[in-house]
PDB file of the backbone (N, CA, C, O) and the ligand in Angstrom, with CONECT records:
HET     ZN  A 101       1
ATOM      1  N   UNK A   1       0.845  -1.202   0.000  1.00  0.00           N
ATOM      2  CA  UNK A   1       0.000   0.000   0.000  1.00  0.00           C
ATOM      3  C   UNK A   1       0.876   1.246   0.000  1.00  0.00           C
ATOM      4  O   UNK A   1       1.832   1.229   0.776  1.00  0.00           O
ATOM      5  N   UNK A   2       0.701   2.252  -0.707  1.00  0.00           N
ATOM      6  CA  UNK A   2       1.448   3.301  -0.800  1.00  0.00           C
ATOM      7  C   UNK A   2       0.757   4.649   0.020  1.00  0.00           C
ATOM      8  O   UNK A   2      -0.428   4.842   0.291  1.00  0.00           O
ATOM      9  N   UNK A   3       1.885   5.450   0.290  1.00  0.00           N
ATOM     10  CA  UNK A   3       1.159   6.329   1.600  1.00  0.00           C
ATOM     11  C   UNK A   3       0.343   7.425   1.168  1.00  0.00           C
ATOM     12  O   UNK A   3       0.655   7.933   0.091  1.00  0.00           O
ATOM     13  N   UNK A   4      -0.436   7.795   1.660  1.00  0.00           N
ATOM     14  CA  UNK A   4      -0.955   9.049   1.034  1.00  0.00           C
ATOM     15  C   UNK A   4      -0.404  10.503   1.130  1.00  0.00           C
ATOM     16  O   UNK A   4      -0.263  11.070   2.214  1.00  0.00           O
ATOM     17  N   UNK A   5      -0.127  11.023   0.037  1.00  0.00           N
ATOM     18  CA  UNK A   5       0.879  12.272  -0.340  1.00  0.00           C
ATOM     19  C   UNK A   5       0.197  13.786   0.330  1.00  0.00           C
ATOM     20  O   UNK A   5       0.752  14.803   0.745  1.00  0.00           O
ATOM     21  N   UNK A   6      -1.480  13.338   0.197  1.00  0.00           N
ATOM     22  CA  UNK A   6      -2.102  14.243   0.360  1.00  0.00           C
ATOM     23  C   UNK A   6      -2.944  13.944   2.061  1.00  0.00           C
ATOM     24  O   UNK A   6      -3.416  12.874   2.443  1.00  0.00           O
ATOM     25  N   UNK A   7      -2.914  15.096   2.727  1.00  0.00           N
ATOM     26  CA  UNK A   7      -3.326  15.320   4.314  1.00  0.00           C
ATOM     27  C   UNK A   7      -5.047  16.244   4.111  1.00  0.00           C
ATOM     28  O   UNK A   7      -5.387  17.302   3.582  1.00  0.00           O
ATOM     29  N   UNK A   8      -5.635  15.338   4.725  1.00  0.00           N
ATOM     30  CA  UNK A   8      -7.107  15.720   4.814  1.00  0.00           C
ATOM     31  C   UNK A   8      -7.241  17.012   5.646  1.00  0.00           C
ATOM     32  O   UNK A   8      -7.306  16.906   6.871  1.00  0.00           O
ATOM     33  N   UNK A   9      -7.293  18.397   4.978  1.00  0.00           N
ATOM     34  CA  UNK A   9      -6.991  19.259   6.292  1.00  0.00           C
ATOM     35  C   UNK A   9      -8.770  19.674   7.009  1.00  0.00           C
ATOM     36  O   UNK A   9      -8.988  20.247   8.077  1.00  0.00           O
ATOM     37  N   UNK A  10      -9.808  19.158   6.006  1.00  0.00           N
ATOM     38  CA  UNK A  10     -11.347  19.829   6.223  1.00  0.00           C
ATOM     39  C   UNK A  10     -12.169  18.294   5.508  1.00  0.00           C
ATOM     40  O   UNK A  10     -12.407  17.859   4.381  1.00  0.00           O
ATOM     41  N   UNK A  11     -12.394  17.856   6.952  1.00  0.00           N
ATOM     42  CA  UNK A  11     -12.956  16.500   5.990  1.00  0.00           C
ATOM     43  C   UNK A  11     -14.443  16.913   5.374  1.00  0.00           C
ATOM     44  O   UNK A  11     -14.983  16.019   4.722  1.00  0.00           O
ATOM     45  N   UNK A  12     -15.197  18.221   5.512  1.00  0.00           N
ATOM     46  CA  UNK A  12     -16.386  18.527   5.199  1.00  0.00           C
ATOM     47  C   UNK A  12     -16.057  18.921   4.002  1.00  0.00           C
ATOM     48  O   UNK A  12     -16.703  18.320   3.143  1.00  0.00           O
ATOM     49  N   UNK A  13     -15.469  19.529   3.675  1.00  0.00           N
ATOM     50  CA  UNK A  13     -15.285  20.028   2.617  1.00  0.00           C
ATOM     51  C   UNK A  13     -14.437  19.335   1.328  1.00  0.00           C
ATOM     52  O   UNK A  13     -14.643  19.522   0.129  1.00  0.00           O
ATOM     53  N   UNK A  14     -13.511  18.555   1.903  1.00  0.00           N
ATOM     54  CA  UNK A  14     -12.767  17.557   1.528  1.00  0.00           C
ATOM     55  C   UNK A  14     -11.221  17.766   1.117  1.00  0.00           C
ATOM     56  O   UNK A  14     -10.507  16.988   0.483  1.00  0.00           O
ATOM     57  N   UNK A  15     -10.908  18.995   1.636  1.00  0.00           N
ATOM     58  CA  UNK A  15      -9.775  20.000   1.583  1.00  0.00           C
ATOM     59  C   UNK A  15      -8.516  19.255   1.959  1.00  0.00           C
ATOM     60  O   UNK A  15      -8.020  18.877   3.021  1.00  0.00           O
ATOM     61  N   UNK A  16      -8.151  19.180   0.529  1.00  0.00           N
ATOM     62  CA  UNK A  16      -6.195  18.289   1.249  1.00  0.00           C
ATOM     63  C   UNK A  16      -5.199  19.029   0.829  1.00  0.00           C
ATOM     64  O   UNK A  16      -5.188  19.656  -0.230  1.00  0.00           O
ATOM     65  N   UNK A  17      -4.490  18.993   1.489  1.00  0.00           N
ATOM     66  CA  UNK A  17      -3.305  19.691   1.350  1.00  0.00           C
ATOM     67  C   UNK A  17      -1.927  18.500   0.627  1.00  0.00           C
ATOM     68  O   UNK A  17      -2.002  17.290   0.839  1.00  0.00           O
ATOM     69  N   UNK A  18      -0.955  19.018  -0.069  1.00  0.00           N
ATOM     70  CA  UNK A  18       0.328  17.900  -0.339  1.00  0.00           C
ATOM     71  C   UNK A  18       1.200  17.917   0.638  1.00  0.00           C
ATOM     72  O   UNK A  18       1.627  19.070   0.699  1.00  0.00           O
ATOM     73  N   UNK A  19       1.570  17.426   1.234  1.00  0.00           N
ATOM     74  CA  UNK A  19       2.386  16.549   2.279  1.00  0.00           C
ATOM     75  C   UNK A  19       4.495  17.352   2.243  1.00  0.00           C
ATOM     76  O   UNK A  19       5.429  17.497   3.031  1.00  0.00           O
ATOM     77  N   UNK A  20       4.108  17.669   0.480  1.00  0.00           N
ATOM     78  CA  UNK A  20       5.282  17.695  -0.424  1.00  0.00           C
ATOM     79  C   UNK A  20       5.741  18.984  -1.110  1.00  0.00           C
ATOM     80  O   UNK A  20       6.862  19.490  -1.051  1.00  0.00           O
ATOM     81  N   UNK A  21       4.569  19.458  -1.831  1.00  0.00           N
ATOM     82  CA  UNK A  21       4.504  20.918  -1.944  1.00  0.00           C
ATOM     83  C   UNK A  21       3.476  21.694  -1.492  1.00  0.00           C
ATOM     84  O   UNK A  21       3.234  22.621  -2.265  1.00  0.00           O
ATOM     85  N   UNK A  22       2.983  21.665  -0.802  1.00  0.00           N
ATOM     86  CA  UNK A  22       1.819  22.038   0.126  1.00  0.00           C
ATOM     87  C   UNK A  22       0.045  23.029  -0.975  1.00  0.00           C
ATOM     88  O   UNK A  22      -0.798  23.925  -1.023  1.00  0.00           O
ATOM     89  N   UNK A  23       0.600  21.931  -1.507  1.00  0.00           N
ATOM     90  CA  UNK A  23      -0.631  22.494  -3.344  1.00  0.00           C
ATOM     91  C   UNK A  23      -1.839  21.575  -2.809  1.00  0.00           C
ATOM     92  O   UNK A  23      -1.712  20.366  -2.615  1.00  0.00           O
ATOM     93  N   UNK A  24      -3.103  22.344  -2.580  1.00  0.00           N
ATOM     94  CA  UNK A  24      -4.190  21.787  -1.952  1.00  0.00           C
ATOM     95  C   UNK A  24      -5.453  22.064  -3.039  1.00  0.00           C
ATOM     96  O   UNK A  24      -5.745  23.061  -3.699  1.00  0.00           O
ATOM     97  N   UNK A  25      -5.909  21.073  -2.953  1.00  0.00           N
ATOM     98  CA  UNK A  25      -6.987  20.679  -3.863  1.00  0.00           C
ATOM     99  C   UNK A  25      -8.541  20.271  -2.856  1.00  0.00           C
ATOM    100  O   UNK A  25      -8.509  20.041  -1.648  1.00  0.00           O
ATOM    101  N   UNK A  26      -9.630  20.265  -3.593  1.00  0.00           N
ATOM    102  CA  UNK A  26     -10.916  19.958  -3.092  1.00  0.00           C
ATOM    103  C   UNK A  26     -11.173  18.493  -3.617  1.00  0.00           C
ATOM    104  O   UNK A  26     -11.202  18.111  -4.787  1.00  0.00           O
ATOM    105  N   UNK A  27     -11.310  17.945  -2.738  1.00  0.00           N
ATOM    106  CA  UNK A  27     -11.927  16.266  -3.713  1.00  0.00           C
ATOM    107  C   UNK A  27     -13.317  16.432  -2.870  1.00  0.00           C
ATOM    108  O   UNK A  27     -13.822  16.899  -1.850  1.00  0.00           O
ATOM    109  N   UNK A  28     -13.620  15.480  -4.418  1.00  0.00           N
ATOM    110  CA  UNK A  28     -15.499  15.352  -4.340  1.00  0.00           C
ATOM    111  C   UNK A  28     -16.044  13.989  -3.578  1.00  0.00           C
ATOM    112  O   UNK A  28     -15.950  12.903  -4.150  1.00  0.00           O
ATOM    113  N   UNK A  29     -16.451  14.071  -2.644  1.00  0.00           N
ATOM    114  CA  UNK A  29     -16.759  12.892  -1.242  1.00  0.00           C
ATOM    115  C   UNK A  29     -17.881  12.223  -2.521  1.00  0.00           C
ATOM    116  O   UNK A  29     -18.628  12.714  -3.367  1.00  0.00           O
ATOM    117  N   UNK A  30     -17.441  10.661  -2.029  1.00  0.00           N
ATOM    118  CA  UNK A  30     -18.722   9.667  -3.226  1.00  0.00           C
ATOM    119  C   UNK A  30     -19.622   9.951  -2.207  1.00  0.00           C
ATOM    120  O   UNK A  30     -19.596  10.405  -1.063  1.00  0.00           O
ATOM    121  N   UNK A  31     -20.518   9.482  -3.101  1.00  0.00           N
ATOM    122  CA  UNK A  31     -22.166   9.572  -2.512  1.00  0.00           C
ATOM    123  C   UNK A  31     -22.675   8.466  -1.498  1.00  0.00           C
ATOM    124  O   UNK A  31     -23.820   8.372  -1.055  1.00  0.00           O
ATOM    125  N   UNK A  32     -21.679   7.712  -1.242  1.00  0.00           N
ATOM    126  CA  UNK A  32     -22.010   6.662  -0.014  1.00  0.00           C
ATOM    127  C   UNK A  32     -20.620   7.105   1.200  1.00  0.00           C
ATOM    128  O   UNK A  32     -20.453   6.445   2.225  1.00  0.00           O
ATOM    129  N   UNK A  33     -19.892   8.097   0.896  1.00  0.00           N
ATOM    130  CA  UNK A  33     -19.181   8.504   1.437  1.00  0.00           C
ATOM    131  C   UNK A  33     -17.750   8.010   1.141  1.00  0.00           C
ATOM    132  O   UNK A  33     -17.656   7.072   0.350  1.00  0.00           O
ATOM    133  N   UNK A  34     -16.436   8.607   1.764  1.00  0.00           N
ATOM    134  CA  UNK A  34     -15.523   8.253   1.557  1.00  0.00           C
ATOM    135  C   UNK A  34     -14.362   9.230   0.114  1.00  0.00           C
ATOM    136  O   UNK A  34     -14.584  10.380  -0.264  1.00  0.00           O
ATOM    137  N   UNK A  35     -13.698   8.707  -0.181  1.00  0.00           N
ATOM    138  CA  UNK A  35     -12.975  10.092  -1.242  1.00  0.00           C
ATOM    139  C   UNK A  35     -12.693   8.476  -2.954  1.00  0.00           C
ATOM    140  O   UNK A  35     -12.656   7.281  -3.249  1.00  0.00           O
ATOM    141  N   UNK A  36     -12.603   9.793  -3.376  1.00  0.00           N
ATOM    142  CA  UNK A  36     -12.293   8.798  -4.933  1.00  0.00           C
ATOM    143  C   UNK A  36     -10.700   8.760  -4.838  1.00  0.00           C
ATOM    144  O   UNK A  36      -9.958   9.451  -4.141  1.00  0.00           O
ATOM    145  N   UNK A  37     -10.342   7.574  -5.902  1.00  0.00           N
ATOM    146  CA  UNK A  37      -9.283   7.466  -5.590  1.00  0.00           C
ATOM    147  C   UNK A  37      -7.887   8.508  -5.966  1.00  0.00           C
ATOM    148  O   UNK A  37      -6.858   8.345  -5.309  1.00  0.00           O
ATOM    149  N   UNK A  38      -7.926   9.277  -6.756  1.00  0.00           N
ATOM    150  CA  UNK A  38      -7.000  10.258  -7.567  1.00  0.00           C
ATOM    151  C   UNK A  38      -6.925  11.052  -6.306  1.00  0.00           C
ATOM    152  O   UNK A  38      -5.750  11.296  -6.031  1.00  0.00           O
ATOM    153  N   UNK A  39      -8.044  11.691  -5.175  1.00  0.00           N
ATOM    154  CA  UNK A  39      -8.237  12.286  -4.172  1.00  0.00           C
ATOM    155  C   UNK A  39      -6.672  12.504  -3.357  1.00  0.00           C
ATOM    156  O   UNK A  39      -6.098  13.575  -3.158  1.00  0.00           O
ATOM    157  N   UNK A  40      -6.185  11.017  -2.944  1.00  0.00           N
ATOM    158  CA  UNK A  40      -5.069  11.813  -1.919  1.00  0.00           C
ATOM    159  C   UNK A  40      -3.757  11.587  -3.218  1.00  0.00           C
ATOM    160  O   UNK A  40      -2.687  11.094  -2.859  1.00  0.00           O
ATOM    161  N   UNK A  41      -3.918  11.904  -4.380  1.00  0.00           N
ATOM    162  CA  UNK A  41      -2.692  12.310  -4.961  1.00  0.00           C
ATOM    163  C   UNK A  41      -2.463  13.424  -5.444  1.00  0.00           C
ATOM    164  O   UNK A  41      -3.436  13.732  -6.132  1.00  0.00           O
ATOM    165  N   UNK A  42      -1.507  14.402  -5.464  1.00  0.00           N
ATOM    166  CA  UNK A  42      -1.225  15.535  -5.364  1.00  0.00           C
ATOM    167  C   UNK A  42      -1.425  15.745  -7.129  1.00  0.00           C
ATOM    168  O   UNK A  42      -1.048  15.041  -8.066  1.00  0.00           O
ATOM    169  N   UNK A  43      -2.242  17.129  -7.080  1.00  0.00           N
ATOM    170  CA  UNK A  43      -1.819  17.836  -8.774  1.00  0.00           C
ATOM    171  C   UNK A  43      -0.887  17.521  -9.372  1.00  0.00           C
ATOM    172  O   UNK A  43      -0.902  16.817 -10.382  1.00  0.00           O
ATOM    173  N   UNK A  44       0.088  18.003  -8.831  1.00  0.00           N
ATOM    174  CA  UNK A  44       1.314  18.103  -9.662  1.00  0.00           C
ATOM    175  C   UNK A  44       2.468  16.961  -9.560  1.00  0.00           C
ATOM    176  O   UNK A  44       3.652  17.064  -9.878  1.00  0.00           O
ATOM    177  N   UNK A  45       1.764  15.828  -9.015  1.00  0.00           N
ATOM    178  CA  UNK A  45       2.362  14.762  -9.397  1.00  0.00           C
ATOM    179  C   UNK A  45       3.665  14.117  -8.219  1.00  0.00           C
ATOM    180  O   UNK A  45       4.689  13.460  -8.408  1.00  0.00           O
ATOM    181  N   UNK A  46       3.092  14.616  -7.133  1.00  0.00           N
ATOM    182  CA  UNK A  46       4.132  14.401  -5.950  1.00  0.00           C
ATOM    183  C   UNK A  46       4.139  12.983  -5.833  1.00  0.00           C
ATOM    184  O   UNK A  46       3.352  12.232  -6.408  1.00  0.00           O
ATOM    185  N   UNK A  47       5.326  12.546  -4.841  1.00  0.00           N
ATOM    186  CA  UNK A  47       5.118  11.583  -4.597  1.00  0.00           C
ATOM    187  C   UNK A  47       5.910  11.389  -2.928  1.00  0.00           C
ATOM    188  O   UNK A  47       7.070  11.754  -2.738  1.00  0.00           O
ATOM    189  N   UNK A  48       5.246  10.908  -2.089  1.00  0.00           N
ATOM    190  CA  UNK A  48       5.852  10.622  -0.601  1.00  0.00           C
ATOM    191  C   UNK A  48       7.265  10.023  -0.497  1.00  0.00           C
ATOM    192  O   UNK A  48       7.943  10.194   0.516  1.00  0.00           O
ATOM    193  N   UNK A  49       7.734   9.266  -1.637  1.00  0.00           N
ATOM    194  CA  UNK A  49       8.699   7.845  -1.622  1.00  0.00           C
ATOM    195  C   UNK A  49       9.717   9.353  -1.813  1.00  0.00           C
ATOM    196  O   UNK A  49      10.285   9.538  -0.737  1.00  0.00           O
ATOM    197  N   UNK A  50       9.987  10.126  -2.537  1.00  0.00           N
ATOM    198  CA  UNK A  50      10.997  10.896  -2.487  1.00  0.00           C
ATOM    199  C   UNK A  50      11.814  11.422  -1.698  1.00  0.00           C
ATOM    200  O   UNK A  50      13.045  11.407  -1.675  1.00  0.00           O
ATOM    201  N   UNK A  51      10.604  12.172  -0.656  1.00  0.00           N
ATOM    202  CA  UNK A  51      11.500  13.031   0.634  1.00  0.00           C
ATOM    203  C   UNK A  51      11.371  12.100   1.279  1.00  0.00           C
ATOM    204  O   UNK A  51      11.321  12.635   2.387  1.00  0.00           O
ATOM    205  N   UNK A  52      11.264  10.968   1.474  1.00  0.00           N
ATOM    206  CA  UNK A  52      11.816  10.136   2.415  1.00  0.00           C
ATOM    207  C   UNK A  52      12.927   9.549   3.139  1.00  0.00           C
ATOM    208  O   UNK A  52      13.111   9.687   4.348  1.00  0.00           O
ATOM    209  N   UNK A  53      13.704   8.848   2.294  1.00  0.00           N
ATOM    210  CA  UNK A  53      15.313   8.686   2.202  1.00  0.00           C
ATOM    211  C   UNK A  53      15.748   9.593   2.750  1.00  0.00           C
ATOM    212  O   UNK A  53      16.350  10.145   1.830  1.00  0.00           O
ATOM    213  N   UNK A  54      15.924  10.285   3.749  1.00  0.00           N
ATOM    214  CA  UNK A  54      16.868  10.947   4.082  1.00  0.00           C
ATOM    215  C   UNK A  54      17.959  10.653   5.279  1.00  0.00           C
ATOM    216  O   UNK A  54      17.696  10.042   6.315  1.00  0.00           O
ATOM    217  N   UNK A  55      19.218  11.206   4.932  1.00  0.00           N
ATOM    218  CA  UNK A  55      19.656  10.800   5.981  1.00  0.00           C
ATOM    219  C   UNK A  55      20.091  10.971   7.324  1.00  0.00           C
ATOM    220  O   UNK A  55      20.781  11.961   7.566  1.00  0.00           O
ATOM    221  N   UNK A  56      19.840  10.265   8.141  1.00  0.00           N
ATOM    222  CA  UNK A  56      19.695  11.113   9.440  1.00  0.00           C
ATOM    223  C   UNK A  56      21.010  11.658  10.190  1.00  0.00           C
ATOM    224  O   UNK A  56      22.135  11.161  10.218  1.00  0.00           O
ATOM    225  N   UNK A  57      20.473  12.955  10.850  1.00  0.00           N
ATOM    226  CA  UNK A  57      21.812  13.865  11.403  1.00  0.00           C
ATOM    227  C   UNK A  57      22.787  12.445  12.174  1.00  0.00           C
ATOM    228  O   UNK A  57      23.883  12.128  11.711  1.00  0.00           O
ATOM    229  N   UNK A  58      22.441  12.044  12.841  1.00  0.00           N
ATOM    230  CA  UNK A  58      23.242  11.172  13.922  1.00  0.00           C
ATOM    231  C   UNK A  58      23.891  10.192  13.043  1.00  0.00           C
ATOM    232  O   UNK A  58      25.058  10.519  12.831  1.00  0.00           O
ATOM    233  N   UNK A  59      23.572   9.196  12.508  1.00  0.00           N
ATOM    234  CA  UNK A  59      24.516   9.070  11.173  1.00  0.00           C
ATOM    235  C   UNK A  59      25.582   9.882  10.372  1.00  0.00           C
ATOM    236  O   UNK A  59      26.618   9.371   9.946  1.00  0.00           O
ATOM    237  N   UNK A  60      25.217  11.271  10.195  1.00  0.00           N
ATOM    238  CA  UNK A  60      26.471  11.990   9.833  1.00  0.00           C
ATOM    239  C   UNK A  60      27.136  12.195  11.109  1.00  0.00           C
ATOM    240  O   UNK A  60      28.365  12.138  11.101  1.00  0.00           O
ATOM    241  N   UNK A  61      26.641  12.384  12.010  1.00  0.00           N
ATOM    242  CA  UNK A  61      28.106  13.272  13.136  1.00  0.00           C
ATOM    243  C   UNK A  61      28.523  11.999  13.752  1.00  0.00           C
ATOM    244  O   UNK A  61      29.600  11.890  14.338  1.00  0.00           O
ATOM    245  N   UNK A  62      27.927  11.322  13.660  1.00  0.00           N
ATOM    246  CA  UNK A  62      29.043   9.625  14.219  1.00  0.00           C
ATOM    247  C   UNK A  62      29.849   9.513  12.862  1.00  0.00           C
ATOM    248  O   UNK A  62      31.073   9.561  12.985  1.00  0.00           O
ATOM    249  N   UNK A  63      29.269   9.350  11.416  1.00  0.00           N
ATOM    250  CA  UNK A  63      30.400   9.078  10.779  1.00  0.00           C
ATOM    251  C   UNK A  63      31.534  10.316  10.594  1.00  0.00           C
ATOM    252  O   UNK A  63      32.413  10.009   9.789  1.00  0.00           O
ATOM    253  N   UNK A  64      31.687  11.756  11.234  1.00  0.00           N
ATOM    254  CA  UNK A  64      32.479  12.574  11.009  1.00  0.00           C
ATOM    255  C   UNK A  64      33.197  12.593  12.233  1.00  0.00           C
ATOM    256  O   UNK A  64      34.225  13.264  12.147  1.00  0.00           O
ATOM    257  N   UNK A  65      32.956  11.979  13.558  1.00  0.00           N
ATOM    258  CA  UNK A  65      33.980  11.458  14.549  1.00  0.00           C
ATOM    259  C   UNK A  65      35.035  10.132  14.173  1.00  0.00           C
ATOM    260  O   UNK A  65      36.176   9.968  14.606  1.00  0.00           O
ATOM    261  N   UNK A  66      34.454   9.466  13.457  1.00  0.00           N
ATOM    262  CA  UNK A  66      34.885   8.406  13.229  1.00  0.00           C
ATOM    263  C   UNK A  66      35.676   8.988  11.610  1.00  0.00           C
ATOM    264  O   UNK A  66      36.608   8.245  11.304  1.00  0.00           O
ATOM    265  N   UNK A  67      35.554   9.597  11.077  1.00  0.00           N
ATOM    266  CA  UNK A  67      36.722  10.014   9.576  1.00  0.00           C
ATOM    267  C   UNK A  67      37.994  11.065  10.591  1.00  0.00           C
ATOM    268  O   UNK A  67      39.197  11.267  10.422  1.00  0.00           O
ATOM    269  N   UNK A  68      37.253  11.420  11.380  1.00  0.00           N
ATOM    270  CA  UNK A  68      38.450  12.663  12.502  1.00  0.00           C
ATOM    271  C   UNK A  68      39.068  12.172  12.732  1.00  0.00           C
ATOM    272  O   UNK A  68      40.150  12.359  12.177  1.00  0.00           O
ATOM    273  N   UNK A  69      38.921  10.783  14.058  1.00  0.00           N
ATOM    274  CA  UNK A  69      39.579  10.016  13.763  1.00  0.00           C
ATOM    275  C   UNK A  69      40.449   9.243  13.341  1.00  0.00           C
ATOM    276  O   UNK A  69      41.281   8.733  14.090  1.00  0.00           O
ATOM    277  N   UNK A  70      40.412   9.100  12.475  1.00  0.00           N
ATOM    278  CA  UNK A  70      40.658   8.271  11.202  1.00  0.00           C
ATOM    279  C   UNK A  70      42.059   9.155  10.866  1.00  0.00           C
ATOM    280  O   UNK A  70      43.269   8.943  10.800  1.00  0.00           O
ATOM    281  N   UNK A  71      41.136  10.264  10.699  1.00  0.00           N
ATOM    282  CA  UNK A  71      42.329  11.539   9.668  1.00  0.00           C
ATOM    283  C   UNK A  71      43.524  11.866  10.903  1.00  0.00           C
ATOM    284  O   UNK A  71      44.721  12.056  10.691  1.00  0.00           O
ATOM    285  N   UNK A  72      42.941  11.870  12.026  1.00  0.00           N
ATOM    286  CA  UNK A  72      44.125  12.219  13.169  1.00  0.00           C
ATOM    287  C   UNK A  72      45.489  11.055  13.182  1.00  0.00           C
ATOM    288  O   UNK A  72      46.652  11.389  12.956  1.00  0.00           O
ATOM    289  N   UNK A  73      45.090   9.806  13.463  1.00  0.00           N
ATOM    290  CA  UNK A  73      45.640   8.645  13.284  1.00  0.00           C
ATOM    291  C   UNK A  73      46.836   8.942  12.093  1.00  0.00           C
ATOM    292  O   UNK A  73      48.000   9.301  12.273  1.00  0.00           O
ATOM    293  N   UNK A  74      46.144   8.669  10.858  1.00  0.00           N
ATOM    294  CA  UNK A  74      46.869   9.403   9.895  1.00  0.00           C
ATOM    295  C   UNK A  74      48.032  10.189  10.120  1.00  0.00           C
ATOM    296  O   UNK A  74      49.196   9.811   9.985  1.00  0.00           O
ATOM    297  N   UNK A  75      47.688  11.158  10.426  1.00  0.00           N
ATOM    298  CA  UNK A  75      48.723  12.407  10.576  1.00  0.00           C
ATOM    299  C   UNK A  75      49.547  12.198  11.203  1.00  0.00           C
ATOM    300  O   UNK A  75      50.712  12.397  10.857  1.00  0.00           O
ATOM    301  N   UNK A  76      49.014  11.489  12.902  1.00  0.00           N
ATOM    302  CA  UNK A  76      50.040  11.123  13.614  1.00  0.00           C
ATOM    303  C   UNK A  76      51.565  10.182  13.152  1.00  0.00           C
ATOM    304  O   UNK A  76      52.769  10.306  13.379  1.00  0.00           O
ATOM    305  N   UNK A  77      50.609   9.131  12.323  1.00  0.00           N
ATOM    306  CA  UNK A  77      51.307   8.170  11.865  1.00  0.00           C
ATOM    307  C   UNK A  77      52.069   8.223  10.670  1.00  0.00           C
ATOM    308  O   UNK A  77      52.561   7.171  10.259  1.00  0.00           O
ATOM    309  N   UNK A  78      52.221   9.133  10.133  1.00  0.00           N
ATOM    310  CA  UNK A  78      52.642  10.398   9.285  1.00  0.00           C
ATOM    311  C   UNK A  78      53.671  10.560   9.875  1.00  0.00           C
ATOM    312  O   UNK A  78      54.521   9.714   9.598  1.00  0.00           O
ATOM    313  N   UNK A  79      53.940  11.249  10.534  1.00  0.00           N
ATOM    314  CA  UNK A  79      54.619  12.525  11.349  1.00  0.00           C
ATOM    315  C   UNK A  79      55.831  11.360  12.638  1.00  0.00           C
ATOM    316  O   UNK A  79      56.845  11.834  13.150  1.00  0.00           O
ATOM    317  N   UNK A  80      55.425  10.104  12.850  1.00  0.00           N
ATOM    318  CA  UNK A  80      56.851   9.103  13.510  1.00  0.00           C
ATOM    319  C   UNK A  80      57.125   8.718  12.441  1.00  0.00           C
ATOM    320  O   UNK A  80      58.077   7.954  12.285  1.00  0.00           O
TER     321      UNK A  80
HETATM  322 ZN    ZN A 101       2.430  18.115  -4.304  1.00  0.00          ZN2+
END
């Protein structure tokens, strides 16, 4: 199942906002209720899977103690 891009901000109205570029559209509630399906995908073609991947701060500053490290060692071992 893929996530929905688009955030229900007015369920009366049916007002969503993108998750991604914040481009908000009206979807039309079916007549037994509930949203059609195009509803939580963004206009312009967003997609959730993108800004996802990212990588997290604590991952970089552990791997930049650990290259310091690394690079100090080096130098030292350099330098006898
Ligand atoms: Zn969007």
């Amino acid at each position: 199942m893929t996530k929905k891009v688009m955030k229900l901000i007015d369920p009366y109205t049916g007002l969503m906002e993108c998750k991604v570029c914040g481009q908000r559209h009206l979807s039309s509630i079916k007549p037994g209720g509930g949203y059609y399906r195009g509803s939580w995908q963004c206009t312009n073609g967003c997609r959730l899977e993108e800004i996802e991947p990212v990588l997290d701060e604590e991952f970089f500053e552990r791997s930049r103690e650990y290259f310091k490290k690394a690079f100090e060692m080096i130098k030292r071992g350099n330098r006898i």
